[in-house]
FIMAR-538409 format. One line per field, with one value per residue (C-alpha): residue number from 1; residue in three letters; x, y, z. Coordinates in Angstrom, 3 decimals. Layout:
REM residues N
seq (NUM,...) .
type (Ala,...) .
east (X,...) .
north (Y,...) .
up (Z,...) .
This chain:
REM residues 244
seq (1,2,3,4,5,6,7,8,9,10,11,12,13,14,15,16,17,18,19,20,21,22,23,24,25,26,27,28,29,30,31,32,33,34,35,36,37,38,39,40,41,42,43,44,45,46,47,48,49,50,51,52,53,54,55,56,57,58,59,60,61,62,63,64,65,66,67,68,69,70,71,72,73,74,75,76,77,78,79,80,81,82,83,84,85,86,87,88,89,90,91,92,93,94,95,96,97,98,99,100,101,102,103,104,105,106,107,108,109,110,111,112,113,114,115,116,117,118,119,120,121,122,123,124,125,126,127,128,129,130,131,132,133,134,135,136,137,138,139,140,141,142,143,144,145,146,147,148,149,150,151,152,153,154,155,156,157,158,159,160,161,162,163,164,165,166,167,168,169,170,171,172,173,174,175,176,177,178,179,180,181,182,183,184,185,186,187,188,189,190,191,192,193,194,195,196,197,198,199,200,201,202,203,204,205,206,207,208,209,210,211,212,213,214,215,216,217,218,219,220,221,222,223,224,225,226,227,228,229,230,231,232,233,234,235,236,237,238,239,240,241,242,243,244) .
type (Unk,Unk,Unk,Unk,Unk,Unk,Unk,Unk,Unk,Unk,Unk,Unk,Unk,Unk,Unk,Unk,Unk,Unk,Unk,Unk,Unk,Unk,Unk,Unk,Unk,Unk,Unk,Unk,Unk,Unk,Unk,Unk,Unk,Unk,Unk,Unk,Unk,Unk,Unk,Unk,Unk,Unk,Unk,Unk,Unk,Unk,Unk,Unk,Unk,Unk,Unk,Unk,Unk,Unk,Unk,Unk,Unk,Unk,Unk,Unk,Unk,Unk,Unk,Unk,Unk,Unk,Unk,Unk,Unk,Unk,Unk,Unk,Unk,Unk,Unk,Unk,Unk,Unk,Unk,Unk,Unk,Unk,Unk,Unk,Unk,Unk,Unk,Unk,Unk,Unk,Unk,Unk,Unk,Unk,Unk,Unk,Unk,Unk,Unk,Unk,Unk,Unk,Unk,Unk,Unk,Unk,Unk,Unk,Unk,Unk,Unk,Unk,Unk,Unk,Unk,Unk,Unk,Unk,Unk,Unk,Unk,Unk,Unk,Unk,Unk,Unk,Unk,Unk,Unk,Unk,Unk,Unk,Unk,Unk,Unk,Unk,Unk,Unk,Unk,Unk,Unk,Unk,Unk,Unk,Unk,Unk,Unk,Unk,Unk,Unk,Unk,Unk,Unk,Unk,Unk,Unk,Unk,Unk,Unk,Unk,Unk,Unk,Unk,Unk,Unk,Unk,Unk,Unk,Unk,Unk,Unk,Unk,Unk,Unk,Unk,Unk,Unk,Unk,Unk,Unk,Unk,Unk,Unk,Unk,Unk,Unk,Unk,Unk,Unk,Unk,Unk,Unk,Unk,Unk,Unk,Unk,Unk,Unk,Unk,Unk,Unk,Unk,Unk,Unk,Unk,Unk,Unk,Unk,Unk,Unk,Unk,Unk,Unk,Unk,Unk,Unk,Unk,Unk,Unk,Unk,Unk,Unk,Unk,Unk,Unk,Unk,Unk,Unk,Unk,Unk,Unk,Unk,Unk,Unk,Unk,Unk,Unk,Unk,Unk,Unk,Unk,Unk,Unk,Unk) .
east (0.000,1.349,2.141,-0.336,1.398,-1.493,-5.082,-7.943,-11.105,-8.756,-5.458,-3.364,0.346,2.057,5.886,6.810,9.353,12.816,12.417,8.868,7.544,5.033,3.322,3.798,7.051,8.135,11.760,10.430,7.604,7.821,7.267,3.733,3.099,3.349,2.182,-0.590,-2.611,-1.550,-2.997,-6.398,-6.991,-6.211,-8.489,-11.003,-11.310,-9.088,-6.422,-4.078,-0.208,0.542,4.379,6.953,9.573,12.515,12.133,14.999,13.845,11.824,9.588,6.546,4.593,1.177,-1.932,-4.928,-8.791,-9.856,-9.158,-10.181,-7.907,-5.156,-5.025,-4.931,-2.509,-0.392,-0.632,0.976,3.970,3.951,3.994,6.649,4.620,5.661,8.851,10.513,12.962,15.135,17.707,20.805,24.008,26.551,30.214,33.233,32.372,29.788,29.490,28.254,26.058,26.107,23.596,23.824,22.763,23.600,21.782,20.974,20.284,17.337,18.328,16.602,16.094,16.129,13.146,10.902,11.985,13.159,10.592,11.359,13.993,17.386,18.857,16.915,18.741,19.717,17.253,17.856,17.910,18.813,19.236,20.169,22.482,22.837,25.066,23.702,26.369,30.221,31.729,35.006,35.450,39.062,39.434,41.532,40.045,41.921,44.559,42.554,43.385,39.901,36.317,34.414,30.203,27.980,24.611,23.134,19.608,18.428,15.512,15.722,14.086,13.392,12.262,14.638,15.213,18.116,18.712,19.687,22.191,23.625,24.525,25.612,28.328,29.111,30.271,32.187,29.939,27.641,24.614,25.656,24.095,23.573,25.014,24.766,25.565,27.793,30.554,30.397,33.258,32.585,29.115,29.944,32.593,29.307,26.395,29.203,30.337,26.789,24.582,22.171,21.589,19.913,20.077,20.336,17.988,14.962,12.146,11.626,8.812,6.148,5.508,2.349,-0.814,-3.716,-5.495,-8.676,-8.235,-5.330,-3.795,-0.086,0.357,3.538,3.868,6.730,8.015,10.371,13.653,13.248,15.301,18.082,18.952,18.779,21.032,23.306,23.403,24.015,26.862,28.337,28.115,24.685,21.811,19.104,16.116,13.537,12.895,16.113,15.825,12.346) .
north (0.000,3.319,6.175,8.853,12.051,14.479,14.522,17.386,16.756,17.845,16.461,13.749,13.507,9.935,9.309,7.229,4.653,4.193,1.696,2.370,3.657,6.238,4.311,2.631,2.738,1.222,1.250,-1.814,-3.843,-6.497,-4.389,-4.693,-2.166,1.564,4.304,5.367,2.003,1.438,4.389,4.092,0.943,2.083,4.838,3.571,6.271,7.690,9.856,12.138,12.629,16.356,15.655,12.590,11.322,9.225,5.840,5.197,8.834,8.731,11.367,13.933,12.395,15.036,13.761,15.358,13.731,15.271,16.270,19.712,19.742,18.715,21.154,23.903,22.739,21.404,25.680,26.471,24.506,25.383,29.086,28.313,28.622,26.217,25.380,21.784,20.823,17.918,16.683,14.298,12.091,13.214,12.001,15.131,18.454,20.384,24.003,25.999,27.607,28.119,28.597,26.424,28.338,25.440,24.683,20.909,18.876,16.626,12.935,11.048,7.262,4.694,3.128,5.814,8.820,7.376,9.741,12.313,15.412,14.361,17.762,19.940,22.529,22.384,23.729,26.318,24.648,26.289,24.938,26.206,24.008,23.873,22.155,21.178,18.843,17.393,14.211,13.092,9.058,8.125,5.040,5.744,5.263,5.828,7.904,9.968,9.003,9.605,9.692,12.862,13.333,16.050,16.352,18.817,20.920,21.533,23.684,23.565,26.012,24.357,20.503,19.143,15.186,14.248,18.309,18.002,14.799,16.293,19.695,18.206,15.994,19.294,20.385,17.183,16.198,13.314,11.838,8.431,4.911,7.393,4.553,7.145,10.518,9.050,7.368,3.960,2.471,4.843,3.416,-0.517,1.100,2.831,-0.387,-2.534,-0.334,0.908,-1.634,0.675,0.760,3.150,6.719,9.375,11.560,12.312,14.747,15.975,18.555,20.609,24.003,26.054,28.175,26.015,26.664,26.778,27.230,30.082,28.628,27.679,24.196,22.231,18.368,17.057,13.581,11.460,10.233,6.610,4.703,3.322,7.087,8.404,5.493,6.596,9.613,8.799,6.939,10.500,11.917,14.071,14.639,11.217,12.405,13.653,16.761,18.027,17.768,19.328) .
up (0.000,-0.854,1.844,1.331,2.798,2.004,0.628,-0.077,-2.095,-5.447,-4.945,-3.269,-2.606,-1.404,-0.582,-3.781,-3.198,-4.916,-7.800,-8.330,-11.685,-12.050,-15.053,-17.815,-19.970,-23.115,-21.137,-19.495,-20.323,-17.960,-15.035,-13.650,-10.627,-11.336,-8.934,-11.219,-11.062,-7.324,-6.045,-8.367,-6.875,-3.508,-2.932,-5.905,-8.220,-11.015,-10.320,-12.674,-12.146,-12.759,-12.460,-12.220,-10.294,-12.034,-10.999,-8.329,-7.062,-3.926,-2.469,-2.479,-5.811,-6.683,-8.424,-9.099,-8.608,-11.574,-15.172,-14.118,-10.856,-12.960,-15.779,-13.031,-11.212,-14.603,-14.533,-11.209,-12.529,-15.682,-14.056,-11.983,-8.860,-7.002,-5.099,-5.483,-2.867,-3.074,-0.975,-1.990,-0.780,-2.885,-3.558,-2.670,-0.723,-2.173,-2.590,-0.270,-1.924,-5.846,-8.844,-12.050,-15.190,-17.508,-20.783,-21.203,-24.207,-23.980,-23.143,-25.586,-25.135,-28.228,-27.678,-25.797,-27.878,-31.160,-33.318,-31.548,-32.984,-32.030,-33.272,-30.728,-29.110,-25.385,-23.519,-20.493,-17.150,-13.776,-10.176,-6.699,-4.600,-0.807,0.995,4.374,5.909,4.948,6.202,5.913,6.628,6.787,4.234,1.191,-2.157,-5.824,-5.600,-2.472,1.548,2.533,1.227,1.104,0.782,1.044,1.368,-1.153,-0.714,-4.413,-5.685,-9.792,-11.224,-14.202,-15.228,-17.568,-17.694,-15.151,-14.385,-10.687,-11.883,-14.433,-12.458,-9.742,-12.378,-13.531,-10.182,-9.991,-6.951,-8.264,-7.105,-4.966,-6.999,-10.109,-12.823,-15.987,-14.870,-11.094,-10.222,-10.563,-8.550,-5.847,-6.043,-5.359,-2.540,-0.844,-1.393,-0.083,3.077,3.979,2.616,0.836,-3.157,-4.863,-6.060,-3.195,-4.922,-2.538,-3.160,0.129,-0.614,-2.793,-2.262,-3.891,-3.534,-3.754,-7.074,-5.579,-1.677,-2.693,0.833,0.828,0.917,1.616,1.332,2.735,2.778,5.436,3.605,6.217,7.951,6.538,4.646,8.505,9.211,6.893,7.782,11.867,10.250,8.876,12.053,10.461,12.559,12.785,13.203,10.132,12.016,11.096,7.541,6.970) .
């Protein structure tokens, strides 16, 4: 059953888990649970997805009760009204603070995207980066004698596929368990020594004025367990209060 983190007669928000899809892909056909259908059945009515998460991303997921509900609120972002925070585990010392003004070109997948233009021009894309904590553990790795992370607040500004994993590779800090834009060996190192896989990307909230209540709303969602584990193993605060 799927966390529901907020609900109003228009909209509904739930804490989508790492791994899960949102719904259904050409990129893999053989999957048979997506977030769409899950959360139909579960509350017994249709519901409409007026964004998407990546599927190893976790965090605040919006849908809209209505075809109505979700055009205006398709609007807010579309606007730019709304604020999307993210937090995530990152390899090196971060920043800290910067702004990333950096144009990206559209990752296009074979199957997925194949009619779509491949010549399109990259598209602006800009991001504000946080850091929030550093921890240094001393084990030597590559030609370094210790291993560095950061966690990263980031609140992009625009939607572009992959745009907070591809600036953060720009800064040379990647996302940990990112396998196309991350480190890979420094991946294995960190599943092996803290038992955890998956991307470190977590949408922690949602921001906006309600369309039709004009009330701020915010929607956050708890990053669990074993990423608070991780994080008491960093020397970071454990507790989900003090990451809200």
């Amino acid at each position: 059953m799927l966390e529901i983190i907020y609900q109003d007669k228009d909209y509904v928000a739930i804490n989508k888990p790492s791994g899960l899809l949102v719904h259904r892909s050409l990129l893999d056909k053989r999957e048979t649970q997506f977030a769409v259908q899950m959360l139909r059945d579960q509350l017994g009515q249709h519901v409409f997805p007026v964004h998407r998460l990546d599927r190893p991303t976790s965090g605040v997921l919006l849908f809209a009760l209505s075809s109505e509900a979700a055009r205006d609120m398709n609007q807010v972002f579309i606007d730019g009204n709304i604020e999307k925070r993210y937090l995530a585990l990152v390899r090196g010392f971060a920043p800290e603070s910067t702004f990333i003004d950096r144009p990206l070109k559209e990752e296009l997948d074979k199957i997925a995207d194949k009619f779509a233009d491949q010549d399109k021009a990259p598209q602006e894309a800009q991001t504000q980066f946080n850091c929030l904590h550093k921890a240094s553990l001393p084990i030597p790795f590559g030609k370094y004698p210790s291993i560095r992370y950061s966690l990263v607040e980031c609140f992009p500004k625009t939607g572009r596929k992959h745009q907070i994993r591809r600036h953060l590779n720009y800064l040379s800090t990647p996302i940990i368990g990112d396998v196309n834009h991350g480190d890979n060996k420094h991946n294995h190192f960190f599943i092996e020594h803290f038992s955890y896989r998956r991307l470190m990307l977590f949408a922690s909230s949602l921001k906006f004025i309600h369309p039709y209540t004009h009330k701020s709303v915010t929607i956050s969602a708890e990053l669990g367990e074993q990423m608070l584990a991780v994080c008491d193993q960093l020397g970071w605060p454990n507790q989900e209060k003090d990451y809200e």
